[in-house]
N, C-alpha and C positions, 0 to 999 in steps of 0.2 A: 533218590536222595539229592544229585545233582538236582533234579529238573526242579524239585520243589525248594531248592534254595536259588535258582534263577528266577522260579515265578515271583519268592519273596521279594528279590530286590528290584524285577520290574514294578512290583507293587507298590516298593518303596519309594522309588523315582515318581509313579503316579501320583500317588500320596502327597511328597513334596512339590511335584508341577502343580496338582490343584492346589495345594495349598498356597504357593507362591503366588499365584493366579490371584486369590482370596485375598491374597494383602494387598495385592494393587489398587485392587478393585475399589478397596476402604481406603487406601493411603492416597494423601493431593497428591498428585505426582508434578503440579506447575511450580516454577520457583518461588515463594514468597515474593510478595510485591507491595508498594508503597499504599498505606490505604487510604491515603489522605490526595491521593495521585489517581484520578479516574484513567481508563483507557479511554484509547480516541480512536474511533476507526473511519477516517474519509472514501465516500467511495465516487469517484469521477466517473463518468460515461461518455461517451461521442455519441453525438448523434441522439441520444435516445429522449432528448427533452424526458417532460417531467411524463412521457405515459408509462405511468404507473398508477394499482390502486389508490396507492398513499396520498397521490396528487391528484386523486379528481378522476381518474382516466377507469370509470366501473367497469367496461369492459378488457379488461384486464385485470386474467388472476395472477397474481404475485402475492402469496401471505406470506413468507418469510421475510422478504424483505420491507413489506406493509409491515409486519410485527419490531421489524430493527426500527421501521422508521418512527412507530406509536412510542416506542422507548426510548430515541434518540434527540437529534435537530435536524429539520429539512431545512435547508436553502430553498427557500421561496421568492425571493427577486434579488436576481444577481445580475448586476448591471456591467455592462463592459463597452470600452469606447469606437470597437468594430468587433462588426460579424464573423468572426474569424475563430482558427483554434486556438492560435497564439495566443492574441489581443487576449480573449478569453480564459485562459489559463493562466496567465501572466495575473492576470486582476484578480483571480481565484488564487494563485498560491503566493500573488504578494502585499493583497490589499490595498494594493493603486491601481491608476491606468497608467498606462504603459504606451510604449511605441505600438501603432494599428497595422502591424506585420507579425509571420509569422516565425522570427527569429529576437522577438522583445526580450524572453528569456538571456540571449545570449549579448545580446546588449548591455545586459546589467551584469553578466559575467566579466563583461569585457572592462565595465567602468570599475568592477572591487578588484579586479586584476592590475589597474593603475593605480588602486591605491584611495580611490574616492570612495567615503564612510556612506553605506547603505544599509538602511535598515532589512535587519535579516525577514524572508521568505518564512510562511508559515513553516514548512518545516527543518529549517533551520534552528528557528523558534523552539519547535519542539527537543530536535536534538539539543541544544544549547542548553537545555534544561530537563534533561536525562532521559529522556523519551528515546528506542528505538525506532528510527526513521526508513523505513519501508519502500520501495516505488514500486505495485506490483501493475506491470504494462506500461501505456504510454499516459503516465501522468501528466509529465511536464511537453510542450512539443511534443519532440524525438521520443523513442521508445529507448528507454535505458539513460535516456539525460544526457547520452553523448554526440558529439557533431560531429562533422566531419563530410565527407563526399557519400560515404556508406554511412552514416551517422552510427558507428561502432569508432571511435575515436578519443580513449580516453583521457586525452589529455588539452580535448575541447569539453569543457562541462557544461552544464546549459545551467545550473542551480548550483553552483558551489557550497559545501558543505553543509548540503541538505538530507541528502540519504547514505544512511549505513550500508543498506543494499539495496540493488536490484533487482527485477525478477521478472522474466520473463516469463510468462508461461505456458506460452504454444511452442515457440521456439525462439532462436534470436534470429534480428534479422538478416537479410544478405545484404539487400540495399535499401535507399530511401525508398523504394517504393514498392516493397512487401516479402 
């Protein structure tokens, strides 16, 4: 009598787990979101110029990210005023050029920190106008946006109130140089 009223109620727990299971499965489970408000997803690279499918480069298989890019906008001529990653990055996340070093970022940190009116960084931009703001790696310069001797220094910023988070995702660093 016990056993067959134990088996019941493990039944019963199964019974509820699949079923639980079944409504997720059918239920959004993402927050409601703005629909008149596309997602924006940028993705930066070092190094890897455009070899990629998506850009010409057929000996390279990449469909997933050929498939983001058929769907998306590719950056096809982005022009900067030196070879650099700074230089580079600086013209990519603020739509000028910039000082031809690679601490430009923190130059213009340095000038809204005096007080001098600068037009905000793309994502600045975005945050400013409800967009969660991301830095997954080394976006800007530094990896994590902060400076410093170990560039883990939060209270040098290289992009001020640009990113909600950070994120590394190998690990953080120990010092500048890996």
């Amino acid at each position: 009598m016990i056993e067959s009223l134990l088996n019941f109620k493990n039944e019963k727990k199964y019974f509820f787990g699949v079923l639980f299971v079944c409504a997720l499965l059918f239920t959004k489970c993402a927050a409601p979101t703005d629909e008149g408000k596309p997602n924006v997803l940028l993705i930066c690279i070092d190094d890897l110029r455009p070899e990629l499918n998506s850009f010409g480069a057929s000996y390279i298989f990449s469909p997933n990210i050929d498939r983001l890019a058929e769907n998306g906008v590719s950056f096809l001529q982005h022009f900067v005023n030196a070879p650099s990653c700074g230089p580079s990055r600086y013209t990519l996340l603020t739509g000028q050029y910039g000082p031809a070093n690679n601490n430009a970022l923190f130059l213009r940190a340095s000038k809204i920190k005096q007080g001098v009116r600068i037009d905000p960084s793309m994502p600045e931009w975005f945050r400013m106008h409800g967009y969660t703001t991301v830095s997954v790696g080394k976006v800007s310069h530094y990896p994590g946006g902060r400076g410093g001797d170990d560039w883990n220094d939060s209270m040098i910023i290289e992009i001020p109130q640009a990113w909600d988070k950070h994120l590394m995702p190998v690990a953080e660093w120990k010092h500048p140089r890996g």
